[in-house]
C-alpha positions as CSV (number, residue, x, y, z in Angstrom):
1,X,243.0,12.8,-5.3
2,X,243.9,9.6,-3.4
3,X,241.1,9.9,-0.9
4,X,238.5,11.1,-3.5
5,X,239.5,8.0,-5.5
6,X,239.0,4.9,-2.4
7,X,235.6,7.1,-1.9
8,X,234.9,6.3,-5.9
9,X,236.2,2.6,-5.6
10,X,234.0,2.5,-2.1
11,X,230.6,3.6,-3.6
12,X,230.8,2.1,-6.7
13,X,230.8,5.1,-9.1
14,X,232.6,8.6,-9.7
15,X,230.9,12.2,-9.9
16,X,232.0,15.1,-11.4
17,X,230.1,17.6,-10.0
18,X,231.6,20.6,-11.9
19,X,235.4,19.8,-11.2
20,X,236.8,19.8,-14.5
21,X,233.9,22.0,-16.2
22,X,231.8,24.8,-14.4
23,X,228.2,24.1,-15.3
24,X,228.9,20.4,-16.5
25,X,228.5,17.4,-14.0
26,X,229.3,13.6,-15.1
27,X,228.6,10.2,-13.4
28,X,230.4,7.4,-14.3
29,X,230.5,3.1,-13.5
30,X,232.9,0.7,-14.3
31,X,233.2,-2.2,-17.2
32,X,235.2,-5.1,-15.2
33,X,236.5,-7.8,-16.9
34,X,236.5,-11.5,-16.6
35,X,239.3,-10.9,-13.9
36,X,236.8,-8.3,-11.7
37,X,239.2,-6.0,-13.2
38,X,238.1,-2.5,-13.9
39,X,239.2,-2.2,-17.8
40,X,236.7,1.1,-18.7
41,X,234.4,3.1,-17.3
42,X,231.0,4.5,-19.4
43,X,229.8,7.6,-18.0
44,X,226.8,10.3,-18.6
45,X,227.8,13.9,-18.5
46,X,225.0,17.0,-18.4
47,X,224.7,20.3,-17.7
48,X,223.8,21.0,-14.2
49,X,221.1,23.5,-15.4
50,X,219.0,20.0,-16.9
51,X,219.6,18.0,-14.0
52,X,220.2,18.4,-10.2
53,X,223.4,16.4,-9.2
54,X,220.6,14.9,-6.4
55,X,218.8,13.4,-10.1
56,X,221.5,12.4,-11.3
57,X,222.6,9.7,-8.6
58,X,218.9,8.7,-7.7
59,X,217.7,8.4,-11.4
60,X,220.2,8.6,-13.9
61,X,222.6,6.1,-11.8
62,X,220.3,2.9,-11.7
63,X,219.7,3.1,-15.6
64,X,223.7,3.4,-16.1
65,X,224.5,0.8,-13.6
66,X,222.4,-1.7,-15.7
67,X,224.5,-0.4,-19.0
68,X,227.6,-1.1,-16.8
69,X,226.9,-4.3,-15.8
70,X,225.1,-5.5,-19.3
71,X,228.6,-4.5,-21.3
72,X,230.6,-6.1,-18.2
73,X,229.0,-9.2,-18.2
74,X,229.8,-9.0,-22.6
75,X,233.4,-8.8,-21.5
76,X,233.3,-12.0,-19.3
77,X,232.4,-10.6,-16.0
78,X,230.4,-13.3,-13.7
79,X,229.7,-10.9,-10.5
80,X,230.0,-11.4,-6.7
């Protein structure tokens, strides 16, 4: 798990691509707090028979990554 988790902290965002579930996939980004400290994560989970895990990071991330950075910058998060 260690490895899988610097790749996470590395890229910027986790996948589940059928790990926990079979058939459910899940790509999550997280809420950092005035400190740059990551304090939550929000996350978008869907079967992998709607959406190819390829969609998911291309189109689905961008859209989440805004969310993630809207409800950081709420919690006092400035940015690099």
């Amino acid at each position: 798990y260690e490895k899988e988790l610097l790749i996470t902290k590395e890229r910027g965002y986790g996948l589940d691509l059928q790990e926990h579930s079979l058939g459910l996939q899940c790509i999550a980004v997280p809420i950092l707090n005035l400190h740059s400290q990551c304090v939550a994560a929000v996350s978008v989970s869907c079967p992998i028979a709607t959406i190819s895990s390829e969609m998911l990071e291309r189109e689905v991330l961008e859209a989440l990554q805004a969310t993630g950075r809207r409800i950081s910058a709420a919690m006092g998060y400035i940015g690099p």
